[in-house]
Structures are given as structure tokens and as C-alpha cells.
C-alpha positions in Angstrom: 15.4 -0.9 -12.4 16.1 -4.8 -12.8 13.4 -7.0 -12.3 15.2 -8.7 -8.9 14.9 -4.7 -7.2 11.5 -4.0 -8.2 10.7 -7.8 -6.7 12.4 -6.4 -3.7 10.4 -3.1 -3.6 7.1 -5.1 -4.1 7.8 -7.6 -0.8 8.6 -4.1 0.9 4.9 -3.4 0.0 3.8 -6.1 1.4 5.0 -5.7 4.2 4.1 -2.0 4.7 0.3 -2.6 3.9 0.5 -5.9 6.5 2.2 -3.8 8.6 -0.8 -1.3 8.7 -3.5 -3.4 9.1 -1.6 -5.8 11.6 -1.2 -2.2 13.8 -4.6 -1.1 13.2 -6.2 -4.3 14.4 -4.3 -4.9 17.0 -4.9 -0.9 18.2 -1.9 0.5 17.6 -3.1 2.6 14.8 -6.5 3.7 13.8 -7.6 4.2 10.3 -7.4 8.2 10.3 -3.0 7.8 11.6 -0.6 9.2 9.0 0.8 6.2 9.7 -1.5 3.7 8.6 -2.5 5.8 5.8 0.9 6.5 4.3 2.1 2.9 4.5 -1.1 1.8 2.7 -0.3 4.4 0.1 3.1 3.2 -0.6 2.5 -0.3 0.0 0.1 -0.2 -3.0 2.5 2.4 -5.3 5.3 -0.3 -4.7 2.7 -3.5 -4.8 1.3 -2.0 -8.4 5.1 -1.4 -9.8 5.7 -5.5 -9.1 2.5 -6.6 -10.5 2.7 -4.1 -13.6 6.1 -5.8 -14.4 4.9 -8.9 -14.8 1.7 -7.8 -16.4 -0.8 -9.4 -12.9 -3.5 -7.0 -13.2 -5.9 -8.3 -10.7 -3.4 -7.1 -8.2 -2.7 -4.0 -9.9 -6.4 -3.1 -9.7 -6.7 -4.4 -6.4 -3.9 -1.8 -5.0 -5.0 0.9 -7.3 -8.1 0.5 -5.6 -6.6 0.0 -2.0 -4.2 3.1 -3.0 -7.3 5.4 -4.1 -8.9 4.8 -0.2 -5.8 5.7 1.2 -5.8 8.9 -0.5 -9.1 9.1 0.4 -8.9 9.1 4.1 -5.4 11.5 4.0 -7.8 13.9 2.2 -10.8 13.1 4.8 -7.9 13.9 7.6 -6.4 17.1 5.6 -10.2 18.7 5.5 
């Protein structure tokens, strides 16, 4: 993958996880949606594939992190 595609696939994750919260706020989507959950989850897969390129690891632990309480709550809503 070239470095101008995963740059693309990371502003995709951005826009997923603002997407989410933007919903959720606004009432569109609570917390426990598969919605909200699955864009969070690959928002933060995409987000942490950008920042691992270019070796940023306070983002990659801040979306490994934000990816680990998505799963979470689509475990919390499977059980």
C-alpha cells in the first residue's frame, strides 16, 4: 500500500469515528448502535495503520485504546 492510500484510509478514519460521536451526540445513535460501535472500530483500525506508518504512537495508543472500548461495548451488546 503506498503511503498516499494509507493517508487516504486514515482521513477515512477520521471521519468514521467523528462521524460516530457527531451521531451519538446529536441523538442519532446511542453508544450500544452497531453503528456507532463499528465505525469507532474501524475508524481506530484505519487511524492506527496511518499513525503506525509514520511511526506517531501517541495516536496509535490513543486508538488502540479507543478501538479496545469499541470492542468492549459490541461484546457488552453480543452478551
Amino acid at each position: 500500500m503506498t503511503r498516499h492510500q494509507t493517508e487516504q484510509l486514515g482521513w477515512v478514519g477520521v471521519v468514521l469515528i467523528l462521524s460516530a460521536y457527531m451521531g451519538n451526540v446529536v441523538g442519532w445513535w446511542p453508544a450500544s448502535s452497531a453503528w456507532y460501535l463499528l465505525a469507532n472500530v474501524a475508524g481506530s483500525v484505519l487511524l492506527i495503520l496511518e499513525a503506525k506508518r509514520v511511526k506517531n504512537w501517541q495516536p496509535v495508543v490513543l486508538n488502540a485504546v479507543w478501538l479496545l472500548v469499541a470492542l468492549v461495548g459490541i461484546a457488552r451488546s453480543i452478551w
